[in-house]
N, C-alpha and C positions, 0 to 999 in steps of 0.2 A: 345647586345655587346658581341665580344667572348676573353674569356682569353687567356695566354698565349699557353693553348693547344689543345685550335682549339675549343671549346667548349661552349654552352653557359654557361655564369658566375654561374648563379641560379641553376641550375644541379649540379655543384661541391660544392656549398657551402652546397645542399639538402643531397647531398653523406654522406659528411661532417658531417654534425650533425647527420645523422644517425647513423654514425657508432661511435662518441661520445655517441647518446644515448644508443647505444646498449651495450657499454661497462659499463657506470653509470649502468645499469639496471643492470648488473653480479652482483653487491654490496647487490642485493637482489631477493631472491633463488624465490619465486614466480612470480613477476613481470618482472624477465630476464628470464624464462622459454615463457613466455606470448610475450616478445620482442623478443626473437628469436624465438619463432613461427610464430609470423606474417612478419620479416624478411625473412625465409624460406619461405613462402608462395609470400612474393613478388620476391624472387630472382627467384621460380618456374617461375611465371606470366610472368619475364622478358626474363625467355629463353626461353620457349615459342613463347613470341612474335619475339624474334629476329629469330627463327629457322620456323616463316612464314613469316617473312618478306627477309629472304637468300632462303628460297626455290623455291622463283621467278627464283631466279640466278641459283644457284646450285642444280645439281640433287640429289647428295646424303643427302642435307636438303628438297628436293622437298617428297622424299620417306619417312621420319621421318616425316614430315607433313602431306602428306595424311596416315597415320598409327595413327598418334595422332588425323587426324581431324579437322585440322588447317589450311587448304586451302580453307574453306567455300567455298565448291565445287559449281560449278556448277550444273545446276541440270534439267532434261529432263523432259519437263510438257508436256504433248500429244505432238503433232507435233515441239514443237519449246523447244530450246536450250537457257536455261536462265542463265545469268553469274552475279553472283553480284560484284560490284563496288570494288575497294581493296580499303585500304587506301590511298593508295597513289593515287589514284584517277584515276587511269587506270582498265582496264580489262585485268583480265588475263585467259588464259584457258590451262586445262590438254589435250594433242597432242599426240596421239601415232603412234610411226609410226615400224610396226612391231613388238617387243616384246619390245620396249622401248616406255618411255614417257619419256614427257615435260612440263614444265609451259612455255607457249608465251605470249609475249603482243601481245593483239588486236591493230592494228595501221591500221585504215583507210586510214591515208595519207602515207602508204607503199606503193606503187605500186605494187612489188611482195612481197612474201613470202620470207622471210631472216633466212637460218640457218647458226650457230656457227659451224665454222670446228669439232669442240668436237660431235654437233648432228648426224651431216654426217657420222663424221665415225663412230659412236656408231652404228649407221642405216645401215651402210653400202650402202650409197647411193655414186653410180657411177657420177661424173663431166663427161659433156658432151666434147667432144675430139675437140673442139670449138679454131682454133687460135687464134682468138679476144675473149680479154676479155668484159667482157662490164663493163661500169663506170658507178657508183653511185654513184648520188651526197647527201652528207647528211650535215648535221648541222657542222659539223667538218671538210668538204672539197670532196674531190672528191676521192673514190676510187677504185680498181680493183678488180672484184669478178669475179668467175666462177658458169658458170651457170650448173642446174643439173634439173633432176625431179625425184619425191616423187612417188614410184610406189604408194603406197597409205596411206592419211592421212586422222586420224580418230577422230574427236570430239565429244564426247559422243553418238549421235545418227544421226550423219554428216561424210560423206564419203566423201573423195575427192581423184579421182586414176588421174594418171599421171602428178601429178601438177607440174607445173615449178616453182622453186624457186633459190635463187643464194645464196653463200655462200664465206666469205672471213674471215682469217684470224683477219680482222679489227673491226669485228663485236664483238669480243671477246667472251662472254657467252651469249650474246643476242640471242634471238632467237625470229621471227616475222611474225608472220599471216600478210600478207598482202591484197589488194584487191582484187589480182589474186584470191584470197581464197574466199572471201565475196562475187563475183560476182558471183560466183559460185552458189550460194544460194536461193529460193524463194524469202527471202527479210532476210534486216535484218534493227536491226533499235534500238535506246535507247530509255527506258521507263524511266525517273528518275532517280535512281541509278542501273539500269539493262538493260544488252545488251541481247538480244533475235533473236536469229538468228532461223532462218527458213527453213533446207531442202526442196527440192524439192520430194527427196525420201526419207525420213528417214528410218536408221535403224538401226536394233536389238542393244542397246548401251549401256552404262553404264553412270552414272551420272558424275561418279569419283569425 
């Protein structure tokens, strides 16, 4: 059940007493040394987590995570490309396209590859001079995107040159490997909690 501000009840009341407890402990010079220690330690733990869990979204939390190591990167085993599960229960992978990166979500029911106007122009990647736009339908309605292609996009030790992908406005910070991408591939396929994608040619790549 959620309280007045948007939250669950048991979380604020947890707040709550913590910071009651932490202040009874100041009343004594050892034990309040001992409670804000492990205080600080969990305020550490929490921003942490939140600064891998925005780096999905945002790039400039995407760079402070892989820097701290917080992306539990994916990672290149001989031929194949293995991504471990996020929490949230999706796969995500590091994208570079030129002298920039990305965190995407892997979306097999993508049809094509989807970037956020902010990738595009980071990339510098040219919309194709196309009258028609073409429509996407998603969970939210029907939109207008233009289409472009990716001189070349790089997954650890996966290539992909002149890929078509569409991008709109609508899509906000999203940004989305889609099948156009995956078909691409020898095979790809989920183990458990890991996505293992497979080149045809691999190469020379980094784990990120």
């Amino acid at each position: 059940m959620a309280d007045g501000f948007g939250g669950p009840t048991p979380l604020y009341l947890l707040i709550g007493g913590a910071v009651v407890v932490l202040l009874l402990a100041q009343r004594f010079r050892v034990v309040g040394r001992i409670v804000s220690f492990v205080f600080m330690l969990g305020a550490i733990g929490l921003a942490l987590l939140l600064i891998g869990e925005r780096g999905r979204f945002d790039p400039t939390f995407a760079r402070i995570a892989s820097f701290l190591r917080l992306d539990q990167g994916q990672e290149v085993v001989g031929r194949e490309m293995r991504i471990p599960m996020a929490s949230d229960g999706h796969f995500w992978v590091t994208v570079r396209f030129g002298d920039i990166e990305r965190r995407m979500l892997v979306d097999s029911g993508a049809t094509v590859t989807a970037l956020s106007s902010a990738t595009v122009e980071a990339a510098g990647i040219k919309a194709d001079r196309s009258p028609f736009p073409m429509i996407i339908q998603t969970a939210n309605g029907s939109i207008r995107a233009t289409t472009a292609s990716v001189p070349e996009l790089r997954i650890g030790n996966i290539v992909a040159r002149d890929l078509p992908v569409v991008t709109s406005p609508a899509f906000g910070d999203m940004d989305v490997v889609g099948m156009n991408f995956l078909s691409r591939l020898k095979s790809w396929r989920v183990e458990g909690r890991t996505l293992i994608l497979t080149p045809n040619h691999p190469q020379a790549g980094t784990a990120s």
